[in-house]
BANUTOR-331020 format. One line per 10 residues: number of its first residue (from 1); their letters; for each residue y negated, x, z of N, C-alpha, C. Coordinates in pm, 1 decimal. Layout:
# residues N
NUM	a	Y,X,Z,Y,X,Z,Y,X,Z  ...
***
This chain:
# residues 230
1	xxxxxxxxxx	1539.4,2222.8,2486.9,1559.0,2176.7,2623.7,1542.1,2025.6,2638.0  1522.0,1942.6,2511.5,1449.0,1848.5,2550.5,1612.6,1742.2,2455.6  1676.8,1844.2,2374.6,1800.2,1763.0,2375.5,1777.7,1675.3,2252.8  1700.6,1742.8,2164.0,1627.3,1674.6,1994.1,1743.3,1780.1,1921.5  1797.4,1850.1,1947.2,1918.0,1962.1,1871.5,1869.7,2090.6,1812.2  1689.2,2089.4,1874.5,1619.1,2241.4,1843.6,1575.0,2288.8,1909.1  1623.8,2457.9,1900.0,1579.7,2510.8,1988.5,1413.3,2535.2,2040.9  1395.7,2612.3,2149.4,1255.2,2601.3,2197.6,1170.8,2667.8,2057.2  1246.0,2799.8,2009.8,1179.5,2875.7,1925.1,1123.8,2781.9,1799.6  1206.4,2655.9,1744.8,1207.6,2568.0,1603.9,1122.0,2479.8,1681.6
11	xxxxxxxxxx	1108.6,2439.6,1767.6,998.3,2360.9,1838.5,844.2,2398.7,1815.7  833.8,2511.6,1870.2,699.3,2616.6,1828.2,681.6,2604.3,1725.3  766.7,2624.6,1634.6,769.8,2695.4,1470.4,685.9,2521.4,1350.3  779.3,2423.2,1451.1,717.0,2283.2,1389.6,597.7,2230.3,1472.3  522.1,2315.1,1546.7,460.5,2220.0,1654.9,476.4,2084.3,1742.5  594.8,2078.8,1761.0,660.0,1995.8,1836.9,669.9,2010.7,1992.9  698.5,1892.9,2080.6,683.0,1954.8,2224.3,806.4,1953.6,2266.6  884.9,2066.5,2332.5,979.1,2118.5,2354.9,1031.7,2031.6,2482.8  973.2,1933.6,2517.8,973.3,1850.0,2645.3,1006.0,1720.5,2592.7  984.6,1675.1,2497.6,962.6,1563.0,2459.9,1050.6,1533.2,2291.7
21	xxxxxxxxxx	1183.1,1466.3,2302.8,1272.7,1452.6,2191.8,1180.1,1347.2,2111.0  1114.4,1360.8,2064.0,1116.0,1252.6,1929.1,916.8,1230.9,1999.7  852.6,1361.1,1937.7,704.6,1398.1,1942.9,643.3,1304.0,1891.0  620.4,1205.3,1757.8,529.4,1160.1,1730.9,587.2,1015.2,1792.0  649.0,1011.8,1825.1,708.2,841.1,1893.2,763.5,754.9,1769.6  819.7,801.5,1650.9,845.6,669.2,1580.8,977.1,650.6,1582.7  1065.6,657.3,1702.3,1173.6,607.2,1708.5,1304.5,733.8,1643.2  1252.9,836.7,1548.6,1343.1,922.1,1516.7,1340.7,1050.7,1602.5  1426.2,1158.9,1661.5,1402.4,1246.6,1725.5,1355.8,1349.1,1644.2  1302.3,1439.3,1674.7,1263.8,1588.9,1608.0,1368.0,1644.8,1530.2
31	xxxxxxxxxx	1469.9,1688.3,1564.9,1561.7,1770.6,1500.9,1620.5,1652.4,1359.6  1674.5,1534.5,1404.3,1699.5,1430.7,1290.7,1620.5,1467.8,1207.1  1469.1,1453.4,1222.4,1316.3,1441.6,1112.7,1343.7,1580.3,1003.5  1392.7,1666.0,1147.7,1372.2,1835.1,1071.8,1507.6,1817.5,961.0  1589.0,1788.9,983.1,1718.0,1810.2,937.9,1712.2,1679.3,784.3  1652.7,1563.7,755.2,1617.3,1515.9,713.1,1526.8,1567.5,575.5  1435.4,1694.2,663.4,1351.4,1704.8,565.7,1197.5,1645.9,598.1  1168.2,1564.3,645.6,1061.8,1532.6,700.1,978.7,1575.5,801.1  863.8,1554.6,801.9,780.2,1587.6,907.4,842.2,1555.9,1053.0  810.3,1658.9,1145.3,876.0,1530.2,1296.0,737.5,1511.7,1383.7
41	xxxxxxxxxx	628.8,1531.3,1276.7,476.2,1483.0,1338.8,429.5,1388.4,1236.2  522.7,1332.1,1219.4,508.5,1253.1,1085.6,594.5,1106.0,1166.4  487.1,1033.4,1162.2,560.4,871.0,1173.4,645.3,825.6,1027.9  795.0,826.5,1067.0,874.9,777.9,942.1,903.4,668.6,1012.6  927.2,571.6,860.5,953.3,433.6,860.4,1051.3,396.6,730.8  1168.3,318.3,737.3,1255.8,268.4,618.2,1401.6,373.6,632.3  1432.0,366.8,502.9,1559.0,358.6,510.5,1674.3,310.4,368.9  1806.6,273.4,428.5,1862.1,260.2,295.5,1961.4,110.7,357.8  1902.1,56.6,452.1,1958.2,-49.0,537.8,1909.2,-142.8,441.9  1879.9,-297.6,581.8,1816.0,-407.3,526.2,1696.5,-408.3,502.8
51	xxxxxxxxxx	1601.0,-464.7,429.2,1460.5,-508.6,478.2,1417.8,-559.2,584.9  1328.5,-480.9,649.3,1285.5,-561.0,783.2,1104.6,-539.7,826.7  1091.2,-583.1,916.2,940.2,-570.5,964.5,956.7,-451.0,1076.1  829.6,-457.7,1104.6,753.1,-285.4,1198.1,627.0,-353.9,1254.1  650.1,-377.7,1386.1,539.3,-400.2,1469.0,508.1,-293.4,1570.8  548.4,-221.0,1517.1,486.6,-86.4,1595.8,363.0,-45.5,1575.6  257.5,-71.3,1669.7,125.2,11.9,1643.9,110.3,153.1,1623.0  90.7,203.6,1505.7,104.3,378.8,1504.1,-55.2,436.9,1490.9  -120.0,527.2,1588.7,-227.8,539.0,1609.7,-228.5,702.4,1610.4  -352.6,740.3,1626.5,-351.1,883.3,1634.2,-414.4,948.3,1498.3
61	xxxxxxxxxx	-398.8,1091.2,1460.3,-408.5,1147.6,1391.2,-296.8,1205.2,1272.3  -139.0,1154.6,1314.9,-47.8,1108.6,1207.4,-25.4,1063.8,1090.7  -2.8,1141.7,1012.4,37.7,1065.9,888.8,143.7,975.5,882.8  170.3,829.4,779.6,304.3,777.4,807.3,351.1,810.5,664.2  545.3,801.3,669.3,578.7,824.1,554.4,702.4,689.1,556.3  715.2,656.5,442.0,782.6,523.9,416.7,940.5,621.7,290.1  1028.4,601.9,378.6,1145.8,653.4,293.7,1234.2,552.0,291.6  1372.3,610.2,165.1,1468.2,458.5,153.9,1434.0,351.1,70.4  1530.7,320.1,-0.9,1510.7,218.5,-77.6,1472.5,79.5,-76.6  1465.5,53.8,100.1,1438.7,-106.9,121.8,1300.8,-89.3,139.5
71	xxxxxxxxxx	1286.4,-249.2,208.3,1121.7,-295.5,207.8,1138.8,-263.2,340.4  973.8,-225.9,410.4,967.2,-246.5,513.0,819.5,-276.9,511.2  799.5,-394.1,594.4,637.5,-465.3,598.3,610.0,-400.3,787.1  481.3,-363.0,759.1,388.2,-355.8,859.7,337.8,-453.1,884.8  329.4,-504.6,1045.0,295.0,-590.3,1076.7,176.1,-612.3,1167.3  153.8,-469.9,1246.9,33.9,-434.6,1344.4,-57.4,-402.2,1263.6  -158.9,-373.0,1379.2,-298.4,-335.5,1308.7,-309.4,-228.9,1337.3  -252.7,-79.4,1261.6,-257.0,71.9,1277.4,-402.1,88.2,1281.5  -383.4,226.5,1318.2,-523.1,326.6,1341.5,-477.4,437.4,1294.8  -367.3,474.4,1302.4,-348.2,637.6,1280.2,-444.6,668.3,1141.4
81	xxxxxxxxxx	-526.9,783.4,1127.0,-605.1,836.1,1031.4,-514.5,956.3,921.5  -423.7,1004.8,928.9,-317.1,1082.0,854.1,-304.5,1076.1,711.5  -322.6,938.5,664.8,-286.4,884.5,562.9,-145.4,817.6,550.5  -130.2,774.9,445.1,35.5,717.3,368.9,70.7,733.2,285.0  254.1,798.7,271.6,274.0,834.7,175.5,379.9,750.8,150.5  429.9,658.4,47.2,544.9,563.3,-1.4,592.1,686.6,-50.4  732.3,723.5,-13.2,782.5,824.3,-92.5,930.3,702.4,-184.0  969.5,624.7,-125.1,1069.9,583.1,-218.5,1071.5,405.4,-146.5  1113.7,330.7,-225.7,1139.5,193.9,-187.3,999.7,88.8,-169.3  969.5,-10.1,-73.9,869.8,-79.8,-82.9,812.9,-61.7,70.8
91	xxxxxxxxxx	658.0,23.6,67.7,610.3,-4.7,229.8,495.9,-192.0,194.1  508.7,-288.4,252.5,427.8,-409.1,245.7,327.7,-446.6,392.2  230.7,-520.5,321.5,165.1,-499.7,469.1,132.4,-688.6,469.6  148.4,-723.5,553.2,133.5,-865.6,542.2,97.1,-921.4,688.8  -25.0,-1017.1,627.4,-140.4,-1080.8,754.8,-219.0,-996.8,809.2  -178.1,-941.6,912.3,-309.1,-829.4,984.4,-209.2,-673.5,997.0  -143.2,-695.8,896.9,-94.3,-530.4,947.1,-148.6,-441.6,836.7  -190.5,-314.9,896.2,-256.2,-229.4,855.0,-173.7,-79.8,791.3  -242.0,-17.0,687.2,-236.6,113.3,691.6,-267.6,243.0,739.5  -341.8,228.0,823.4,-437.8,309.6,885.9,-590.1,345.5,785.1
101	xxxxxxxxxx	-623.0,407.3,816.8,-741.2,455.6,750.0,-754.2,544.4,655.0  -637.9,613.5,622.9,-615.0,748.2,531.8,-567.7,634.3,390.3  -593.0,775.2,292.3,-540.3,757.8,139.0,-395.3,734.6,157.1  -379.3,589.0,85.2,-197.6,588.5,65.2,-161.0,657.6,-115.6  -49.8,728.3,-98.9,-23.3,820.3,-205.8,128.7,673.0,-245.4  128.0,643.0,-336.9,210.3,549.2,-397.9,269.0,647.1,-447.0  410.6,605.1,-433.3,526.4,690.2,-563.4,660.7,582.9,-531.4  608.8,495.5,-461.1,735.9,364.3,-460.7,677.0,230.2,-492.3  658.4,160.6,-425.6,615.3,35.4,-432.4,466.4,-41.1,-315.8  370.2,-47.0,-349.5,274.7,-122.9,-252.1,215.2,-232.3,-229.4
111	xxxxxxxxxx	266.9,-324.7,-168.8,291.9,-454.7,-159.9,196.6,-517.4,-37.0  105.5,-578.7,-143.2,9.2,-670.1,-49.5,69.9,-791.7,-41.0  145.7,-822.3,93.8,214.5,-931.0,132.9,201.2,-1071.5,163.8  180.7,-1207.2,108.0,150.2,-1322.2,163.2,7.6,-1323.0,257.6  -113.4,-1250.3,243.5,-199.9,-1245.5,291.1,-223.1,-1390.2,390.4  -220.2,-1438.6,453.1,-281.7,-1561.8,520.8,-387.5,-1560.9,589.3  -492.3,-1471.4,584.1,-641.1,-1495.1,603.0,-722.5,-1551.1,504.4  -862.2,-1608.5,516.9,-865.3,-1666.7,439.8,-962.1,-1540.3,326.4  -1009.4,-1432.4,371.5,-1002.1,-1342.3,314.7,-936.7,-1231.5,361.4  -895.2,-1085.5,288.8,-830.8,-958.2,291.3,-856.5,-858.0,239.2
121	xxxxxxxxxx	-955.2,-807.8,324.0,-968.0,-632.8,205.9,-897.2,-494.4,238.5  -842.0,-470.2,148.2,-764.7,-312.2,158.0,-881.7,-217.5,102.5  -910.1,-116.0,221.3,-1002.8,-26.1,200.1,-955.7,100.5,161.0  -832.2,102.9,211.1,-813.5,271.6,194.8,-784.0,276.0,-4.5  -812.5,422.8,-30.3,-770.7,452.8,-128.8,-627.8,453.6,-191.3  -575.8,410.3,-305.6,-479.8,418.3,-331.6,-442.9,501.1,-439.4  -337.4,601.9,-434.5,-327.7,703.4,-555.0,-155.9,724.4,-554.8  -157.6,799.8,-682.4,-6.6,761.7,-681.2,42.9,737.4,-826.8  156.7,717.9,-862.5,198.0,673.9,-973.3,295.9,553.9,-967.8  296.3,485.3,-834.1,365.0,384.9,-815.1,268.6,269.7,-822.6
131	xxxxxxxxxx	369.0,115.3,-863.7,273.7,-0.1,-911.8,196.8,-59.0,-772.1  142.8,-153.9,-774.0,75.5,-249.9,-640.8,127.5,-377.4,-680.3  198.6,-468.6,-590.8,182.7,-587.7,-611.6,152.2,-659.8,-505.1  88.0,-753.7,-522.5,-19.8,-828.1,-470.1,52.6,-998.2,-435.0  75.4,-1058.0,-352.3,90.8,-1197.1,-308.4,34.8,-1261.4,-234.9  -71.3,-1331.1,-317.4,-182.4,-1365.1,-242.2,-222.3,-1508.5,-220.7  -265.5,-1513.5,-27.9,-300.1,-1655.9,-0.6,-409.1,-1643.4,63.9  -522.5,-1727.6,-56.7,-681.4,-1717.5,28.0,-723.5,-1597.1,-125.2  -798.4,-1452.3,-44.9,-846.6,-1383.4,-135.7,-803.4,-1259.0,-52.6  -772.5,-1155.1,-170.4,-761.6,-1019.1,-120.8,-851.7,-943.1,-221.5
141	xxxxxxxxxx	-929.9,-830.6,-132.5,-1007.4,-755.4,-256.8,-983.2,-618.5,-177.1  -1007.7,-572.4,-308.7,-992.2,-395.9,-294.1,-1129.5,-359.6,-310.6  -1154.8,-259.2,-226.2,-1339.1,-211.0,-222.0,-1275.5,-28.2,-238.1  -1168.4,38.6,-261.8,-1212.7,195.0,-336.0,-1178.1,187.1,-469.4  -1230.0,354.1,-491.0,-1169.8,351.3,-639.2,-1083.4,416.2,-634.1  -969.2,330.2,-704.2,-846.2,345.2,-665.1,-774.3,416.6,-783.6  -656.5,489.1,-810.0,-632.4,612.2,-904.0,-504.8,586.2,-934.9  -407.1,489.2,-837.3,-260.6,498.3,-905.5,-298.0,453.0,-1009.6  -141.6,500.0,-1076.5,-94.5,413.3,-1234.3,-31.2,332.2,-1255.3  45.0,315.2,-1185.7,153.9,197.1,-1224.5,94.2,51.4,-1232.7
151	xxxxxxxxxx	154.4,-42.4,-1272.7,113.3,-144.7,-1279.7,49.0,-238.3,-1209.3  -13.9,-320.4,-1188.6,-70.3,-428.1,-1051.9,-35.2,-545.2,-1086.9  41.2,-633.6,-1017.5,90.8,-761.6,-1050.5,31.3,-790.2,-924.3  -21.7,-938.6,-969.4,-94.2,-1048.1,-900.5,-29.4,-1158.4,-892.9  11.2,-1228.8,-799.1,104.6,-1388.0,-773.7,18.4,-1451.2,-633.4  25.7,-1559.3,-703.3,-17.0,-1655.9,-525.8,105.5,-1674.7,-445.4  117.7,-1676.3,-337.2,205.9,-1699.9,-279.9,256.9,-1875.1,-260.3  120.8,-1951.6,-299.6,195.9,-2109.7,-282.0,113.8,-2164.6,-428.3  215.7,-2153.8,-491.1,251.9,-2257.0,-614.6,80.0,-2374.1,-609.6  32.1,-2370.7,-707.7,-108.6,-2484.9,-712.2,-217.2,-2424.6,-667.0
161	xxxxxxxxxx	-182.1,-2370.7,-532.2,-325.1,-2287.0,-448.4,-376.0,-2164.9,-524.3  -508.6,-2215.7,-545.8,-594.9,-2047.9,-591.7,-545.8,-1966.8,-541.6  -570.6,-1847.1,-643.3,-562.4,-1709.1,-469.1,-673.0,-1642.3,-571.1  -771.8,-1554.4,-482.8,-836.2,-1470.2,-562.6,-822.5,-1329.8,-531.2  -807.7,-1233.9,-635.1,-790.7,-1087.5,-621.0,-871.4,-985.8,-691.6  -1004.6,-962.3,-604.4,-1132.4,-948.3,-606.2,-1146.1,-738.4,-650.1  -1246.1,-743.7,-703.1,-1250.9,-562.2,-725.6,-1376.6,-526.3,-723.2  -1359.3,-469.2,-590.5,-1568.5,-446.7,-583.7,-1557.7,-344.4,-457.3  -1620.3,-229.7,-606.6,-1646.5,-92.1,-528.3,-1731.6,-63.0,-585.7  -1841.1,-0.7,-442.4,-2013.3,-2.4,-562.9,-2034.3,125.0,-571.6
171	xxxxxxxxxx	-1965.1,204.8,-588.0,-1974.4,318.8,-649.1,-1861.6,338.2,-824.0  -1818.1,256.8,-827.0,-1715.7,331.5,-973.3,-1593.2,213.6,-991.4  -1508.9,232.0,-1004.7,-1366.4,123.7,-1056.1,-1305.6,169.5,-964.0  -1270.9,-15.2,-902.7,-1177.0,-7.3,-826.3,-1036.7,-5.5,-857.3  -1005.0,-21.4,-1005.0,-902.6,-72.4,-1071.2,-871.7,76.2,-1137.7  -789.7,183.4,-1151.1,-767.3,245.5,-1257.5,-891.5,375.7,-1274.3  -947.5,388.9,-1131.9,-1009.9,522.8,-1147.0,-981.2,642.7,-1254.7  -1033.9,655.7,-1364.2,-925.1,829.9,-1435.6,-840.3,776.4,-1486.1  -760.7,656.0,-1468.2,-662.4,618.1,-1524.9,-613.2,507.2,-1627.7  -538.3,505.7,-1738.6,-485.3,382.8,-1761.5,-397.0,295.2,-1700.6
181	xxxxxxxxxx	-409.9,208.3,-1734.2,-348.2,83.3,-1648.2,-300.7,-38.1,-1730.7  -232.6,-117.2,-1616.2,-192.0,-224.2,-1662.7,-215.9,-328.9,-1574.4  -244.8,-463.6,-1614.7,-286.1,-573.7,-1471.1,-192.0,-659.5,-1522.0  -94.8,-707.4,-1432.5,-32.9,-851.9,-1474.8,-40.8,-984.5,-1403.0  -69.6,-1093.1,-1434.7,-125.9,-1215.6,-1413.2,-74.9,-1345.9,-1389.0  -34.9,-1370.9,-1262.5,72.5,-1481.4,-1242.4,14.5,-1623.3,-1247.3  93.4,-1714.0,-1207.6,57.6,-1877.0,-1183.8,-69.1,-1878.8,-1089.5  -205.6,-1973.1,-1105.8,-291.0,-2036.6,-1008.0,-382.2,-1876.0,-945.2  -337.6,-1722.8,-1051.8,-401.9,-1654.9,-979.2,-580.1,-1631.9,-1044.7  -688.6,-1555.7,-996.6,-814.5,-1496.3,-1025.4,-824.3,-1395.7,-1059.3
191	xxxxxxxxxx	-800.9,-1327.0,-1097.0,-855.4,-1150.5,-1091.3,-974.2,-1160.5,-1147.8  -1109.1,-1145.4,-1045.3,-1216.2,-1092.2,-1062.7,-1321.8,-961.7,-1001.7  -1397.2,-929.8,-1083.8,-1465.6,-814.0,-1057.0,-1592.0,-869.6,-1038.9  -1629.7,-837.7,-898.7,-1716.4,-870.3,-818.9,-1848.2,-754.8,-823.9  -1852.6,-651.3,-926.4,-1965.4,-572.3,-962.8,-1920.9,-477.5,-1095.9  -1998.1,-443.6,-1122.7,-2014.3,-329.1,-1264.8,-1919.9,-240.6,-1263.2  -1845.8,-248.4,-1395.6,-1732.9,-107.1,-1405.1,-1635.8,-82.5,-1309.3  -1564.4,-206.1,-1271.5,-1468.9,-212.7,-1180.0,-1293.6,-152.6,-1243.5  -1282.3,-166.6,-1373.8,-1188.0,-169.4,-1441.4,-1157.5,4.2,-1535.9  -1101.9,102.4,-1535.0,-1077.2,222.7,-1562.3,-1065.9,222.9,-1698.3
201	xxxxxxxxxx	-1056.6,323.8,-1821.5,-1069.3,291.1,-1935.4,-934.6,263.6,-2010.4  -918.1,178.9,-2081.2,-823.8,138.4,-2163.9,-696.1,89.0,-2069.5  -765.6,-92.5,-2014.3,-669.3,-120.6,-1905.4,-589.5,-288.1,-1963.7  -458.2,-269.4,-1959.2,-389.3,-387.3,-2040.9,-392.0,-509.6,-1959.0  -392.4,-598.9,-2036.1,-411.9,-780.5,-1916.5,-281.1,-828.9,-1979.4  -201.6,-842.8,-1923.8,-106.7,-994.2,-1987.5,-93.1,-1065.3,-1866.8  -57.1,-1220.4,-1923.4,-26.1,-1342.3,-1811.2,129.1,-1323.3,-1814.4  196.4,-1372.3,-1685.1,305.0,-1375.4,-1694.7,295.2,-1538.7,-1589.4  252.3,-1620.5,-1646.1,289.1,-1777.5,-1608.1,417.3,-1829.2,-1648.1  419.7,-1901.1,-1553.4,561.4,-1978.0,-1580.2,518.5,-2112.2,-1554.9
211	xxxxxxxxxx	399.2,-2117.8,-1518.9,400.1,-2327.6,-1503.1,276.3,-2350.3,-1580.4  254.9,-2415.6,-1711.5,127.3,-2451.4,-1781.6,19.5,-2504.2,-1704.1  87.2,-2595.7,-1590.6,-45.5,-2675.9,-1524.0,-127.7,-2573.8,-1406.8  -64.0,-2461.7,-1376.8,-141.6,-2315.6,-1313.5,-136.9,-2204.8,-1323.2  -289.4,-2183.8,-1459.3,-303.7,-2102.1,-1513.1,-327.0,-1976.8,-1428.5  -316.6,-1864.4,-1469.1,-381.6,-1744.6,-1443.1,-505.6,-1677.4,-1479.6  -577.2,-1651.2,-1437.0,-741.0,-1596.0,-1494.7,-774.2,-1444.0,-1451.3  -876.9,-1477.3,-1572.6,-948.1,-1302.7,-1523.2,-1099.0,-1304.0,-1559.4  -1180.2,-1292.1,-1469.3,-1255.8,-1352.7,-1453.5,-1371.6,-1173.9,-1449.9  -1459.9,-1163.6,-1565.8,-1497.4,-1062.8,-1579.8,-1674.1,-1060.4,-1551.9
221	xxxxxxxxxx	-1682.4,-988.7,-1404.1,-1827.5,-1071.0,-1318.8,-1895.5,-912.1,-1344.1  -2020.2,-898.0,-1345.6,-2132.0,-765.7,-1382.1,-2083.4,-682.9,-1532.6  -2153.8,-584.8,-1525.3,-2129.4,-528.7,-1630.4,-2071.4,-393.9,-1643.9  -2028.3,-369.5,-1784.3,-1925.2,-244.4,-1807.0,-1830.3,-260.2,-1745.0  -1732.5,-381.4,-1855.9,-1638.0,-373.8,-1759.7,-1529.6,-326.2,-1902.7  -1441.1,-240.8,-1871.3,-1361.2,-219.4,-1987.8,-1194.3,-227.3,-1987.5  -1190.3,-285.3,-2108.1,-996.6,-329.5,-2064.7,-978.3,-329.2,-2214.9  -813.5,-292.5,-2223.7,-795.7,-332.5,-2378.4,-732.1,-456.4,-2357.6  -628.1,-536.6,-2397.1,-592.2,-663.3,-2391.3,-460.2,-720.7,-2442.7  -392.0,-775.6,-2431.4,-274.1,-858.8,-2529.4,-298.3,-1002.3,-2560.7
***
């Protein structure tokens, strides 16, 4: 009745409100979401368009899901508690935009964007088998222990300027929970561990510099920290 292309009965059946075309508000209607394949209590975001930004505040008890092969950067400061799931392409979060508070499940790309505070911490958990990359201005640190696999590449975002990309979780490794890993190491960047056993077992370092006069570092702070090396 509400003109989403499902009936009242498929309304019920998804917990959707039969009054209201496009239930969780993210711009797609119910029946699209259903027909799609997706949740339609599910905030979707992306696509197979351009890259673009999302200043949509998404709040609530929602999960968000990031589909499509492009980028799309968050730009608000979410609340929704649901979690995040990157199912394909790049979700990025850059300056004050948030993930909400739930575990993001990586299986595309997670992109800490041009940070411009002068610090940045990503709290939520990250799991997954997709990489993280990191572009960082000022310092960004990760405080869980975090479980994807894929790779973590570190870059400053301005050429000369430090950036530091900090790992301090005081319970266990923030880097490679359970897992092996790989860290890669750009121009003018830090990677340091800011307490004990931040690093998962058997975790690879290479630099990937391109300018001699700004090096890349890794900077290995408390103890038990374990990595293999190139």
């Amino acid at each position: 009745s509400d003109g989403d292309g499902l009936s009242d009965a498929a309304e019920l059946a998804a917990g959707t409100d039969p009054y209201l075309a496009d239930t969780d508000g993210d711009g797609v209607n119910d029946g699209a979401e259903v027909a799609a394949g997706t949740s339609p209590l599910s905030y979707v975001v992306g696509g197979n368009g351009a890259n673009s930004n999302n200043a949509t505040v998404f709040s609530g008890t929602n999960d968000l899901v990031k589909i499509g092969v492009n980028e799309v950067t968050l730009t608000a400061a979410n609340s929704y508690s649901g979690g995040t799931t990157i199912a394909n392409g790049t979700l990025a979060l850059n300056g004050s935009g948030t993930a909400g508070s739930g575990r993001i499940n990586n299986e595309g790309v997670l992109k800490l964007n041009s940070y411009t505070a002068n610090a940045s911490t990503l709290t939520n958990l990250v799991s997954g088998t997709g990489p993280l990359w990191a572009v960082v201005n000022g310092s960004n640190k990760l405080t869980a222990a975090n479980s994807y696999g894929g790779v973590t590449r570190v870059d400053s975002s301005s050429s000369g300027s430090r950036a530091n990309f900090i790992l301090s979780n005081a319970t266990g490794p923030a880097l490679y929970n359970g897992t092996n890993g790989q860290i890669v190491i750009g121009n003018s960047v830090y990677v340091q561990t800011m307490a004990s056993n931040q690093l998962g077992t058997n975790v690879s370092v290479r630099w990937n510099v391109t300018n001699n006069a700004n090096y890349g570092y890794l900077l290995l702070m408390g103890r038990d920290q374990s990595q293999g090396g190139d």
